[in-house]
N, CA, C and O atoms as CSV, one atom per row, in Angstrom:
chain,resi,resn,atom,element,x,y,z
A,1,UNK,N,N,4.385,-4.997,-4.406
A,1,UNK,CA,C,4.024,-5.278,-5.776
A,1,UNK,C,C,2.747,-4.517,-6.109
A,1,UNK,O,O,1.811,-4.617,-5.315
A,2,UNK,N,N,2.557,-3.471,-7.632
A,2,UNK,CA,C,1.621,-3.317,-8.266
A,2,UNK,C,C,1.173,-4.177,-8.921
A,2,UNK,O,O,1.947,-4.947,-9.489
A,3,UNK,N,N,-0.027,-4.303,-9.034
A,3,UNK,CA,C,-1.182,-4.628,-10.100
A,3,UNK,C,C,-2.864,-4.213,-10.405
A,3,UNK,O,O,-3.565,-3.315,-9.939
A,4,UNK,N,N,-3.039,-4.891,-11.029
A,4,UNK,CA,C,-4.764,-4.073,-11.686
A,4,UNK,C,C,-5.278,-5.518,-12.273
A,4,UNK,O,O,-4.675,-6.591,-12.256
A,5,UNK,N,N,-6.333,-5.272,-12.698
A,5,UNK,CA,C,-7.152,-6.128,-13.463
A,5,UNK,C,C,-7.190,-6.140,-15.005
A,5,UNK,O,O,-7.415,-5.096,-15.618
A,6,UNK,N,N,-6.898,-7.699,-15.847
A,6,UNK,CA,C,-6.863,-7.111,-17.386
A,6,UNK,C,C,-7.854,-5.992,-17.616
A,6,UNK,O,O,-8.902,-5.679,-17.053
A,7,UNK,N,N,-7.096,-5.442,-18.745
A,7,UNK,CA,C,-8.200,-4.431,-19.608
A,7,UNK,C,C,-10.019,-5.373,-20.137
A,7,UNK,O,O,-11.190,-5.010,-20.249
A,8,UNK,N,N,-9.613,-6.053,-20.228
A,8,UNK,CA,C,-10.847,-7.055,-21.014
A,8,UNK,C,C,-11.984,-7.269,-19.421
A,8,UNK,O,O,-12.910,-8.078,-19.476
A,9,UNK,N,N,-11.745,-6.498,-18.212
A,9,UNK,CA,C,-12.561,-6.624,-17.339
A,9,UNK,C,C,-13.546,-5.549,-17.530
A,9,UNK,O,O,-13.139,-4.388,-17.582
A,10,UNK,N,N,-14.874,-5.828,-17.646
A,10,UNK,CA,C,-15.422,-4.269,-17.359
A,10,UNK,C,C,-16.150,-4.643,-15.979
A,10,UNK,O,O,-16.999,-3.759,-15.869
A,11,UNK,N,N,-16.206,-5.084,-15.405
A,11,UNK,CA,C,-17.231,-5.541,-14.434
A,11,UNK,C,C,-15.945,-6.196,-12.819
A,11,UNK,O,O,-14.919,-6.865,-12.947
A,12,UNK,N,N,-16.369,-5.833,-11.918
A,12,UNK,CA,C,-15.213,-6.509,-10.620
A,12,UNK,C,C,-15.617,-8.006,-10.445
A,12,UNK,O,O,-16.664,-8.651,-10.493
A,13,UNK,N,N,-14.128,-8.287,-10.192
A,13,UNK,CA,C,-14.509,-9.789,-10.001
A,13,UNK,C,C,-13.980,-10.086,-8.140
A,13,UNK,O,O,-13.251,-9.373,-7.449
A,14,UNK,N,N,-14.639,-11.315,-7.791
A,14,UNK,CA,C,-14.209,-11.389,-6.487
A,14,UNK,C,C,-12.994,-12.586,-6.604
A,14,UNK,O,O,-12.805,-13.190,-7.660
A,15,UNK,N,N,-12.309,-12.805,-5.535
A,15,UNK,CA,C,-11.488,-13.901,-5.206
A,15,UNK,C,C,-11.177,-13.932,-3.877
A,15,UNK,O,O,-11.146,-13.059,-3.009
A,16,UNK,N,N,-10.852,-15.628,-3.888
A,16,UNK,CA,C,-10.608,-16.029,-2.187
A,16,UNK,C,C,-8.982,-15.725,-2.492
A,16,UNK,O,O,-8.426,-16.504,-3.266
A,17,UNK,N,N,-8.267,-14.721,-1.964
A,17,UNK,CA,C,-6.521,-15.208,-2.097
A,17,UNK,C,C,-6.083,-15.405,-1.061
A,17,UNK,O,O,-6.464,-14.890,-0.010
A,18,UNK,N,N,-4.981,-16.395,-1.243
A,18,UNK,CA,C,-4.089,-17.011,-0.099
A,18,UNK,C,C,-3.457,-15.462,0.192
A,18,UNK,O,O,-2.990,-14.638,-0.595
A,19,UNK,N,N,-3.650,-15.420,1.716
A,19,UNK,CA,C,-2.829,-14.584,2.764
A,19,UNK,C,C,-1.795,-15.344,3.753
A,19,UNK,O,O,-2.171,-16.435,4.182
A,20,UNK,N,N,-0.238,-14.755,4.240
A,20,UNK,CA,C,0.118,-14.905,5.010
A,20,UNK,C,C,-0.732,-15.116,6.577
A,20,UNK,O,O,-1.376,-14.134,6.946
A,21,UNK,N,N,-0.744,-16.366,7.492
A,21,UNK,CA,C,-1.325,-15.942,8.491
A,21,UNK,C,C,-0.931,-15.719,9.492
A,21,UNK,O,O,0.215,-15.296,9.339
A,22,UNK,N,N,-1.301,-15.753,10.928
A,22,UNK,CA,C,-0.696,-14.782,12.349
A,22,UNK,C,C,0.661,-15.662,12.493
A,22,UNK,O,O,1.766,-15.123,12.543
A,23,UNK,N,N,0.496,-16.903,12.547
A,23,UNK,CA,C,1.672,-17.434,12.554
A,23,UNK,C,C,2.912,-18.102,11.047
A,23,UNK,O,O,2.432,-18.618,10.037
A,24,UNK,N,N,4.031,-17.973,11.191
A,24,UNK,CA,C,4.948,-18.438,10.268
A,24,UNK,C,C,4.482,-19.942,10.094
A,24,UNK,O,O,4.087,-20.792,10.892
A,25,UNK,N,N,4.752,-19.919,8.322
A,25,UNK,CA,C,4.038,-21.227,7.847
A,25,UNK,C,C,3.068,-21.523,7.371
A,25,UNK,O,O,2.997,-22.504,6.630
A,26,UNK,N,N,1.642,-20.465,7.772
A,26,UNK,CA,C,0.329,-20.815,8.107
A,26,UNK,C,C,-0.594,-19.818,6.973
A,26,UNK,O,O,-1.096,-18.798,7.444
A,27,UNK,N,N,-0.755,-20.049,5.853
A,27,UNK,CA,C,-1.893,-19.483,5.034
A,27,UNK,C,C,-3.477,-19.238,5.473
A,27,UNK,O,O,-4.105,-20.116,6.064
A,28,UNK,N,N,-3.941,-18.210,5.192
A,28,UNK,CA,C,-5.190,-18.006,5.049
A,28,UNK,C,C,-6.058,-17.846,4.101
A,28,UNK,O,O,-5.325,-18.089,3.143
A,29,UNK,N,N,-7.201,-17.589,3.595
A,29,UNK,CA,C,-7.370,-17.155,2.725
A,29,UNK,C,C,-8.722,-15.660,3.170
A,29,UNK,O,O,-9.490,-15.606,4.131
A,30,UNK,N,N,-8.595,-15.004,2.417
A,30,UNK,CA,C,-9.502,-13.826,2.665
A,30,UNK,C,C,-9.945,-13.058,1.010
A,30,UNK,O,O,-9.227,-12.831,0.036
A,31,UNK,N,N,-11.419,-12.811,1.239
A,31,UNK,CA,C,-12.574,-12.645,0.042
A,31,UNK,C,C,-11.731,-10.797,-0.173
A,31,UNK,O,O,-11.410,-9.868,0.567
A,32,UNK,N,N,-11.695,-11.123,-1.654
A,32,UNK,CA,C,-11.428,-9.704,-1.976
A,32,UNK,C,C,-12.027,-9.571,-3.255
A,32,UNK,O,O,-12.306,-10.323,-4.188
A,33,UNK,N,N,-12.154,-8.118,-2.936
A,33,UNK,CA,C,-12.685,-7.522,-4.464
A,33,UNK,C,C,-12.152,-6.845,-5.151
A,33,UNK,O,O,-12.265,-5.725,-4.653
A,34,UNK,N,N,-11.462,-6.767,-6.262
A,34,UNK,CA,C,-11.111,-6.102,-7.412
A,34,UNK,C,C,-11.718,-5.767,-8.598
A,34,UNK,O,O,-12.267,-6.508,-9.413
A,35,UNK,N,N,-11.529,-4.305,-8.618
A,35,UNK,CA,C,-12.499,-3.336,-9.695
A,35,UNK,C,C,-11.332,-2.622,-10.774
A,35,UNK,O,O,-10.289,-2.042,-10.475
A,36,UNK,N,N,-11.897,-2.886,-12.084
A,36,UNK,CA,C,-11.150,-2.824,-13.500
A,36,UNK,C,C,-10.520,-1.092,-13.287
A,36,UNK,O,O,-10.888,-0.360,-12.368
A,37,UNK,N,N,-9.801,-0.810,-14.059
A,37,UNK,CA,C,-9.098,0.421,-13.913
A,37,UNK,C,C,-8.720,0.933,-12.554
A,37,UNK,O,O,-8.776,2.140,-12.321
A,38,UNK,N,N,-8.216,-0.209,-11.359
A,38,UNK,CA,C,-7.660,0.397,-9.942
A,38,UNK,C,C,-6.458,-0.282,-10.109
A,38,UNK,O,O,-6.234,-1.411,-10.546
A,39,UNK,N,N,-5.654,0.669,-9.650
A,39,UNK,CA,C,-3.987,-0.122,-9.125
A,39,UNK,C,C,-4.103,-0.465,-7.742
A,39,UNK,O,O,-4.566,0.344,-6.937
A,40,UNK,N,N,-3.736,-1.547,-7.425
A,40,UNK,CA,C,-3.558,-2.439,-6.333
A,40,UNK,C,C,-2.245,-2.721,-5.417
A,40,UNK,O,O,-1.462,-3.102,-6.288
A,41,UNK,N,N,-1.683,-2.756,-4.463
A,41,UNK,CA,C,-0.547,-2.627,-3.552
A,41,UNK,C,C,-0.657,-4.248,-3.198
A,41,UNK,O,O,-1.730,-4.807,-2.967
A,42,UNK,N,N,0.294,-4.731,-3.195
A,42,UNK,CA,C,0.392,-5.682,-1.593
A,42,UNK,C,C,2.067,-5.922,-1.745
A,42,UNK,O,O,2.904,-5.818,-2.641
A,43,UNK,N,N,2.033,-6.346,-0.173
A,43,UNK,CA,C,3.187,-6.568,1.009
A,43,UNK,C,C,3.154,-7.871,0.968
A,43,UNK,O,O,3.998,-8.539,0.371
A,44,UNK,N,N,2.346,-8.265,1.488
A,44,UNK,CA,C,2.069,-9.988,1.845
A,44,UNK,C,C,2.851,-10.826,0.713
A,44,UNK,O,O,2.556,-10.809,-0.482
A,45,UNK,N,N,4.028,-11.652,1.366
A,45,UNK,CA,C,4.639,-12.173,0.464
A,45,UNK,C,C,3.928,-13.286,-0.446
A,45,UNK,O,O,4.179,-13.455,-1.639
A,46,UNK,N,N,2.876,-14.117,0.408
A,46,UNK,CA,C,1.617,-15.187,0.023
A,46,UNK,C,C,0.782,-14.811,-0.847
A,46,UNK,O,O,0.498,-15.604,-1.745
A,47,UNK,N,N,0.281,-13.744,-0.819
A,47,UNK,CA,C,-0.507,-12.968,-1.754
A,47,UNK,C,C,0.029,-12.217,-2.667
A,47,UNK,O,O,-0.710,-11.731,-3.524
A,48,UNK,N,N,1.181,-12.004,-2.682
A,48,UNK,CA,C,2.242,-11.523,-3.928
A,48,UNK,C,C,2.268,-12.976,-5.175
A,48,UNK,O,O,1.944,-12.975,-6.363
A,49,UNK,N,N,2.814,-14.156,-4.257
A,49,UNK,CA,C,2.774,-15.360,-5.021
A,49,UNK,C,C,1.883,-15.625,-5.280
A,49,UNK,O,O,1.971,-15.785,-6.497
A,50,UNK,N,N,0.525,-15.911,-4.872
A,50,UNK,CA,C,-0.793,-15.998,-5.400
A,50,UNK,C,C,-1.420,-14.898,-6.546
A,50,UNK,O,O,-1.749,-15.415,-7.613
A,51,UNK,N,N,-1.539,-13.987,-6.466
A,51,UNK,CA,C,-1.792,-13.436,-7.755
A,51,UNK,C,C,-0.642,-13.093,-9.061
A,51,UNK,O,O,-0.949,-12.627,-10.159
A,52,UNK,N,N,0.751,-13.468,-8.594
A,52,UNK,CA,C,1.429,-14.058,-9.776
A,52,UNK,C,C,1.248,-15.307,-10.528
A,52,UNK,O,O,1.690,-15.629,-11.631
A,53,UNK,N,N,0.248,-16.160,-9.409
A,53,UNK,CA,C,0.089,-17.456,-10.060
A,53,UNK,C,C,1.415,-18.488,-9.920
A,53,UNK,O,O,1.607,-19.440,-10.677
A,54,UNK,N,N,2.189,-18.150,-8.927
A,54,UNK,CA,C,2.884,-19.233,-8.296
A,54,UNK,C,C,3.029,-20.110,-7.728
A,54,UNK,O,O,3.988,-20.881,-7.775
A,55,UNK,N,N,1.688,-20.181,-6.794
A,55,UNK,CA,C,0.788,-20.832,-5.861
A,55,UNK,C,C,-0.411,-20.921,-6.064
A,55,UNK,O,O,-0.753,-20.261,-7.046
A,56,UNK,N,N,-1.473,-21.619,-5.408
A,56,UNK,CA,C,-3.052,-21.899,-5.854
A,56,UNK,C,C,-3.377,-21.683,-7.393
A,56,UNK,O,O,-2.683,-21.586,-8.405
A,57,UNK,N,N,-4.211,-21.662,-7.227
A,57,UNK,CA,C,-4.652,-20.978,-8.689
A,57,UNK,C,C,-5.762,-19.739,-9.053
A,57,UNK,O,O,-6.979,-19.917,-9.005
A,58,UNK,N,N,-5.235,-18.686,-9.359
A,58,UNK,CA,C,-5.664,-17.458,-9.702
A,58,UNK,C,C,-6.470,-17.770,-10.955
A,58,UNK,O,O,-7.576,-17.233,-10.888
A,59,UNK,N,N,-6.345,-18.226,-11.695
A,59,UNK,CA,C,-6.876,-18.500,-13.062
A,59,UNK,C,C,-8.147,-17.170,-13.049
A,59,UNK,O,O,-8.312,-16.432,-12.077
A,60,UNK,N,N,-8.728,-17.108,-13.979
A,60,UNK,CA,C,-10.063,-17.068,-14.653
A,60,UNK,C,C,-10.472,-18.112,-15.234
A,60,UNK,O,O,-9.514,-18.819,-15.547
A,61,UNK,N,N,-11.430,-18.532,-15.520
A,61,UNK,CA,C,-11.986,-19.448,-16.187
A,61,UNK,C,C,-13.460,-18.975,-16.916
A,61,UNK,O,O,-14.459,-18.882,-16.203
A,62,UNK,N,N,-13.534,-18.680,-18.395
A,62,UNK,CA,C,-14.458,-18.456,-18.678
A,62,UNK,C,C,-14.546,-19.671,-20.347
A,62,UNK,O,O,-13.560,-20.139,-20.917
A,63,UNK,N,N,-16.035,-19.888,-20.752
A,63,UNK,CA,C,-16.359,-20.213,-22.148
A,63,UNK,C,C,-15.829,-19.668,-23.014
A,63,UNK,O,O,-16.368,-18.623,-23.376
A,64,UNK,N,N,-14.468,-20.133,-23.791
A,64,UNK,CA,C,-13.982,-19.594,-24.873
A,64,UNK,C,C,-14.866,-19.417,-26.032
A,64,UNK,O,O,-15.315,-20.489,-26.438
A,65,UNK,N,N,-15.333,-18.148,-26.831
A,65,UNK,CA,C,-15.848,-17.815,-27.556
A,65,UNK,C,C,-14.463,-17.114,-28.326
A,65,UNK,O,O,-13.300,-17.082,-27.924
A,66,UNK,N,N,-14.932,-16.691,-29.311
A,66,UNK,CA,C,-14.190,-15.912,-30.088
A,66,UNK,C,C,-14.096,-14.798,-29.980
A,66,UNK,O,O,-13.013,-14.247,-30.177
A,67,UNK,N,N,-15.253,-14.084,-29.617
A,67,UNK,CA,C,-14.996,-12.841,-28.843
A,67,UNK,C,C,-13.758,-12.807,-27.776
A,67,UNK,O,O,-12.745,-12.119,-27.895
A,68,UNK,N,N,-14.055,-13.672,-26.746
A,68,UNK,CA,C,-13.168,-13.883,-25.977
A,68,UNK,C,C,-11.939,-14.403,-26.706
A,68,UNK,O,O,-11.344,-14.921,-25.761
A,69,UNK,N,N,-11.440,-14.532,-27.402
A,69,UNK,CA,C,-10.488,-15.093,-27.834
A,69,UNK,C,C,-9.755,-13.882,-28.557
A,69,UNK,O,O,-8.555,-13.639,-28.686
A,70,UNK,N,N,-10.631,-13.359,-28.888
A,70,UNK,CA,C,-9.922,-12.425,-29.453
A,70,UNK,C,C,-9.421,-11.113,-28.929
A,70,UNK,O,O,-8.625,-10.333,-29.453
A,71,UNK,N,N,-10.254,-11.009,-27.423
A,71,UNK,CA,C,-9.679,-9.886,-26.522
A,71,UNK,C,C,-8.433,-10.310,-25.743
A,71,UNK,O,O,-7.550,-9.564,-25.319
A,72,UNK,N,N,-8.533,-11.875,-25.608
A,72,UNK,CA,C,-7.197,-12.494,-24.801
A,72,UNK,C,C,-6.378,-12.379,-26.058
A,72,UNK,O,O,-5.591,-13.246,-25.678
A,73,UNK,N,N,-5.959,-12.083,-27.089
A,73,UNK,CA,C,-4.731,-12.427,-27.887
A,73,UNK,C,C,-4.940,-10.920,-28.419
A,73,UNK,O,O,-3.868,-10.379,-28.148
A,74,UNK,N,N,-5.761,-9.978,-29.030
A,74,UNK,CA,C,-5.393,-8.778,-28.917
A,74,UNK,C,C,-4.784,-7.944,-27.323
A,74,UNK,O,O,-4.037,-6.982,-27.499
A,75,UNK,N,N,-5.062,-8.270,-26.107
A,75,UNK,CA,C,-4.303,-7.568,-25.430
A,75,UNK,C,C,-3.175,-8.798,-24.436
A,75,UNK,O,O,-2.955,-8.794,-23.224
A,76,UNK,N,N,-2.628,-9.777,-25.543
A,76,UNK,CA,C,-1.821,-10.511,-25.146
A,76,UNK,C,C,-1.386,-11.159,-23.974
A,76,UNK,O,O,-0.295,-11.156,-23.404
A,77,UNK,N,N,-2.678,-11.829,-23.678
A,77,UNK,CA,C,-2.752,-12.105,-22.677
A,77,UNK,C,C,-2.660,-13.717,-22.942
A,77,UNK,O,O,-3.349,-14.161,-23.860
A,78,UNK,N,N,-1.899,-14.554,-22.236
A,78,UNK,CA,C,-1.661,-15.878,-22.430
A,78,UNK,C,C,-3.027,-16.711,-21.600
A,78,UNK,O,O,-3.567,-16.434,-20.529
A,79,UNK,N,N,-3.309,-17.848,-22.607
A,79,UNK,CA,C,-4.271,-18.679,-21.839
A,79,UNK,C,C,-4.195,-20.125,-22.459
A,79,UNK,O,O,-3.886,-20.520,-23.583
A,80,UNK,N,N,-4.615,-20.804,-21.239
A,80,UNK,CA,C,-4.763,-22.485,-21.478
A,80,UNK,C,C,-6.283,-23.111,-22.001
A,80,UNK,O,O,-7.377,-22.898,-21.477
A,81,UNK,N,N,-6.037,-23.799,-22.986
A,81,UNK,CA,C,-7.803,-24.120,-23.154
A,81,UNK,C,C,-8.210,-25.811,-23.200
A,81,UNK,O,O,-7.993,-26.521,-24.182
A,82,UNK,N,N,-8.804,-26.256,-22.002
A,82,UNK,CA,C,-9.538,-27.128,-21.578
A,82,UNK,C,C,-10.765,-27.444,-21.933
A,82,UNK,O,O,-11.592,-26.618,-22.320
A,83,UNK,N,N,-10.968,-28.701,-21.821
A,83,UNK,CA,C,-12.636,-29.131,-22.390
A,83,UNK,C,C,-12.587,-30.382,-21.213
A,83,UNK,O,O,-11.603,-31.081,-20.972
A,84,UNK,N,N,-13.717,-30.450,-20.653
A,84,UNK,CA,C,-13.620,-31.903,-19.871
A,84,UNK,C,C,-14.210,-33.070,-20.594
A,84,UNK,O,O,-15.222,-33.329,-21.243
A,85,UNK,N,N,-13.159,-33.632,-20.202
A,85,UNK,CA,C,-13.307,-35.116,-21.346
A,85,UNK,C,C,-14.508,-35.762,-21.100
A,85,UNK,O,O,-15.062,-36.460,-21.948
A,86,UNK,N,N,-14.973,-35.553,-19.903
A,86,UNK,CA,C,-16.249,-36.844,-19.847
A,86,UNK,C,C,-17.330,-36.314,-20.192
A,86,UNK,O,O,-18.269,-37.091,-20.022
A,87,UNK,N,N,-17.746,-34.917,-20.777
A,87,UNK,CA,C,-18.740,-34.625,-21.189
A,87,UNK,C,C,-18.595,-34.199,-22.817
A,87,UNK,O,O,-17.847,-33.499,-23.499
A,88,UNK,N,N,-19.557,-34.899,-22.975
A,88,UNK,CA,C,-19.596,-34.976,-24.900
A,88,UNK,C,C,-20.005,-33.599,-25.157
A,88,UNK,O,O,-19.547,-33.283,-26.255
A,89,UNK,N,N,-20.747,-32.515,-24.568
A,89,UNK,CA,C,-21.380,-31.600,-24.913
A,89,UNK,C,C,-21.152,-30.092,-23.948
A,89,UNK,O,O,-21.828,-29.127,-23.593
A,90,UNK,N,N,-19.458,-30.717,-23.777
A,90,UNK,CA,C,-18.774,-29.312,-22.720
A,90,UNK,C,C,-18.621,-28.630,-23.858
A,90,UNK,O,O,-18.850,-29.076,-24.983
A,91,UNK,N,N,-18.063,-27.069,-23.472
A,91,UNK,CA,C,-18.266,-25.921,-23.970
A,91,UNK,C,C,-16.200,-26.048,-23.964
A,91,UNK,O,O,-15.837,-26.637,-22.946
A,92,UNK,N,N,-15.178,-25.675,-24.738
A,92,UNK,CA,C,-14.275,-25.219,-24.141
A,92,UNK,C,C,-13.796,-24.111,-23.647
A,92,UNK,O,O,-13.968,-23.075,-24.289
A,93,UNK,N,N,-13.148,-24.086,-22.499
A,93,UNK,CA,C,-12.869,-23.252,-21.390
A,93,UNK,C,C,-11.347,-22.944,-21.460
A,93,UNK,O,O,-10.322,-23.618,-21.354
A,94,UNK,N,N,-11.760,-21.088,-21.778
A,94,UNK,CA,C,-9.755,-20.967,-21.064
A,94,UNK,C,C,-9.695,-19.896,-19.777
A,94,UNK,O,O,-10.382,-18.943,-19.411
A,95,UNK,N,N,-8.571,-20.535,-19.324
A,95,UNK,CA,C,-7.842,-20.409,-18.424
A,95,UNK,C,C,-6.686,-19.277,-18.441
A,95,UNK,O,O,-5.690,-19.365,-19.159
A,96,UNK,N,N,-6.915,-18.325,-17.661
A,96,UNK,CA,C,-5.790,-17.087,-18.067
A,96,UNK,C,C,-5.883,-16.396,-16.572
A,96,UNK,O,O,-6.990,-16.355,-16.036
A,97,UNK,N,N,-4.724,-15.850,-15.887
A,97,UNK,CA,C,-4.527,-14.778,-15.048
A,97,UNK,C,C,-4.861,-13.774,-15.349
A,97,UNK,O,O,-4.435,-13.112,-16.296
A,98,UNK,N,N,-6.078,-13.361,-14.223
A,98,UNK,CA,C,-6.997,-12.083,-14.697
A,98,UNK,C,C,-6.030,-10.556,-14.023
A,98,UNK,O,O,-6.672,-9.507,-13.962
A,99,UNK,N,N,-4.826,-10.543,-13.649
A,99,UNK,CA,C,-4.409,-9.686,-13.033
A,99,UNK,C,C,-3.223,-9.649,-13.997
A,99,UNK,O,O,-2.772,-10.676,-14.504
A,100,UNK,N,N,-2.598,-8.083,-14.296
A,100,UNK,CA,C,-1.271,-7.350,-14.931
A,100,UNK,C,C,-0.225,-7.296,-13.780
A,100,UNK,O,O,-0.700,-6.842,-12.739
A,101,UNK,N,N,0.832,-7.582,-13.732
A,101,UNK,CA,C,1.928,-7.159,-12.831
A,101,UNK,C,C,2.293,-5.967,-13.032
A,101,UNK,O,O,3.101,-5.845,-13.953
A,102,UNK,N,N,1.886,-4.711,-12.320
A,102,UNK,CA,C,2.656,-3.335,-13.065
A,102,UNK,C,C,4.314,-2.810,-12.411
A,102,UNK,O,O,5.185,-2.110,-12.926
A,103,UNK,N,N,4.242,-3.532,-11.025
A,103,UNK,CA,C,5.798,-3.257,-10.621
A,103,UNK,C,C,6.119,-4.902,-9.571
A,103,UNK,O,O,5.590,-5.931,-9.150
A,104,UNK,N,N,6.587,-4.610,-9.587
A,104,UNK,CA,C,7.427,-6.146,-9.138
A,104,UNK,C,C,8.550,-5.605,-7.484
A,104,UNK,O,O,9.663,-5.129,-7.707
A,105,UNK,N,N,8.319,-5.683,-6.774
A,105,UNK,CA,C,9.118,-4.939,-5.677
A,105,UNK,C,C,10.258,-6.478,-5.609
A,105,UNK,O,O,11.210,-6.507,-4.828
């Protein structure tokens, strides 16, 4: 599987993603870095499902502003928007997969 980072990244972001581990069954996770305008490879069937967002959660999570709002729906990018209930003076937050699928093996 290809992928990259949305366009709306200018800056690399890190993530822990679930990896296949030495033995069948057994997840890992390992720190990676991804930088905006690179195409990306993986094999790993665990880490294929994880940055499709099939498993764990890939999310982004940033303060919905309107700015932001408006780069997630100009480059059509789907997102969930949360507020936590027990605080009177949360900010709301969306939720969107920061990675493009460019080929699908």
């Amino acid at each position: 599987m290809k992928f990259k980072l949305n366009d709306i990244f200018v800056g690399a972001i890190d993530r822990i993603v679930m990896c296949s581990g030495d033995k069948p069954g057994i997840e890992t996770n390992k720190r990676m870095t991804f930088l905006p305008n690179t195409i990306y490879s993986l094999t790993d069937p665990v880490a294929v499902q994880y940055i499709k967002g099939e498993i764990g959660d890939v999310r982004e999570k940033m303060v919905l502003t309107a700015d932001l709002k408006a780069q997630l729906e100009s480059a059509g990018i789907e997102y969930e928007v949360k507020k936590c209930g027990t605080c009177t003076s949360a900010k709301p937050k969306a939720f969107f997969n920061p990675f493009v699928i460019l080929e699908d093996d």
